[in-house]
N, C-alpha and C positions, 0 to 999 in steps of 0.2 A: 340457451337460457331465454325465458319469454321477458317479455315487459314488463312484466310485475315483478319478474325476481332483479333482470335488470336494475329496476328503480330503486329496489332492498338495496341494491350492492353499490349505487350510486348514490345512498342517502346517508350507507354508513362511511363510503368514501369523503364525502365532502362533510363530515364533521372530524375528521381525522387529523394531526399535524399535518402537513405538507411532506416532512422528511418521512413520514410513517404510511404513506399513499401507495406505496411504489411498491412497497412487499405485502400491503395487503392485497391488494388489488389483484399481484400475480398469484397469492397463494387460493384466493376466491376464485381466480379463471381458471386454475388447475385442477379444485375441488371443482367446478364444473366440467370439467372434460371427461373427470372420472364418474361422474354422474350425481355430484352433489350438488341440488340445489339449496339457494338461501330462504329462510324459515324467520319471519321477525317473532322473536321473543317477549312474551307478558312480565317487562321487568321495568324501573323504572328509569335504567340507562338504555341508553342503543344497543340491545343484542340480536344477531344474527347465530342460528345454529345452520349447520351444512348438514343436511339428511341424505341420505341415498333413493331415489326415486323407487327403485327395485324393494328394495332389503328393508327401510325404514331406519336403515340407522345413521346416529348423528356421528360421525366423524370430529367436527372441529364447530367452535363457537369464536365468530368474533365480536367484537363492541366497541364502545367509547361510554368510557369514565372519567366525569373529572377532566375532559378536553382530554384526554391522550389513549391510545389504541390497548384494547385487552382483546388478547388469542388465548386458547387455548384449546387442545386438540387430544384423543385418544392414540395411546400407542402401545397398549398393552398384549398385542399381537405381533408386536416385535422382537425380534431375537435379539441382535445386537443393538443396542439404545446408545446415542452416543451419552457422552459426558452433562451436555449440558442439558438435555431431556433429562436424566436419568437428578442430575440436581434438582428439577423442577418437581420432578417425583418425593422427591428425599422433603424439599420445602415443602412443598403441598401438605403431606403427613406431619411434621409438625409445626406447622402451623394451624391444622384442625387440631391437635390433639392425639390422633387418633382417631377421628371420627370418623367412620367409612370401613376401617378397618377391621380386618377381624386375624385371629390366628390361622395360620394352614393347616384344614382339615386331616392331610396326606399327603404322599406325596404322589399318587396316583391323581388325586383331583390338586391338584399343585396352581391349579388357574383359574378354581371355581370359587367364587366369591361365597360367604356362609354370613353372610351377614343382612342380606336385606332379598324383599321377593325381585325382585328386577332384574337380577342376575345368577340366580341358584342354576346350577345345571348350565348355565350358558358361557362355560369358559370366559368369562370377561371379568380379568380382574389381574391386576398388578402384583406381584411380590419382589419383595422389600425387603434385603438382606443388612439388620444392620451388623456395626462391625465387630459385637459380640458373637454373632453368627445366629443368633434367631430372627425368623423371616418372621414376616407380617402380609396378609396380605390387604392392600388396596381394592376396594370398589371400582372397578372399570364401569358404574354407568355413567359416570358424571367424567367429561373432561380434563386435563389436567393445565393449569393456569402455565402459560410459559412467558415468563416477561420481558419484556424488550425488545422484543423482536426487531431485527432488522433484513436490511437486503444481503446482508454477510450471511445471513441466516437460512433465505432462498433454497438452495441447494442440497442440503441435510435435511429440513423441514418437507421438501418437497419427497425425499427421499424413505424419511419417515411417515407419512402419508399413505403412500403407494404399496408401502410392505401392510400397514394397516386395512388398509383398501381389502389387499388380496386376500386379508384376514380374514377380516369379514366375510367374503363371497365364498370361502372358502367353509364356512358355516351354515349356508343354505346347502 
């Protein structure tokens, strides 16, 4: 990482809680190894998006709101989601409404977003079974908020990343 991105990922460190330091920091140096650098964001909190040098795409966003740490990151190229992803998904959607969302085309295009230009044709998009049994699908361009994040969290997180990661690459 150079000295500018550096300084990004040290600016959004030291406005962060102290307990909240330690898992962002590791999941920021991880998204670097896999080759995401930090991007500051035109917003009027601290945000950080992680882009991939190669590919152009954002992976994960972090910030501070209101004193305390906001993550959230794409995982809609993973197979198994655990539980508490797959909640952050479930809230996400209704807490827009719906917004983002559209019905499933097919089930052939099963992970093609039909709802906005930014993602037509480019498999990137979440479906969302609810428990009446009709799917929905979510917009994969935008992030999906995950709260709270902790260092319990490290290891799953980093986990679901990586399967994201190879998603991606596996799209060029």
């Amino acid at each position: 990482m150079n000295e500018k991105k550096e300084a990004l990922l040290q600016t959004l460190l030291s406005q962060l809680p102290d307990e909240e330091k330690g898992i962002y920091s590791e999941i920021a140096y991880f998204l670097a190894e896999l080759g995401y650098a930090p991007e500051k964001q035109r917003t009027k909190d601290f945000m950080l998006s992680f882009r991939h040098k190669q590919s152009g795409k954002v992976i994960a966003k972090a910030g501070v709101r209101k004193g305390k740490g906001i993550f959230s990151a794409k995982f809609f190229g993973c197979t198994d989601v655990p539980p508490r992803y797959a909640a952050a998904l479930e809230s996400e959607i209704h807490s827009r409404n719906g917004q983002y969302c559209g019905p499933l085309r097919s089930q052939t295009q099963k992970n093609q977003c039909n709802t906005c230009a930014s993602c037509t044709g480019g498999k990137i998009g979440y479906v969302y079974s609810y428990p009446d049994g009709h799917e929905v699908l979510r917009c994969g361009a935008y992030p999906i908020p995950i709260p709270g994040i902790t260092q319990e969290d490290a290891s799953g997180l980093k986990s679901l990343l990586t399967e994201q990661h190879g998603y991606f690459l596996s799209l060029q």
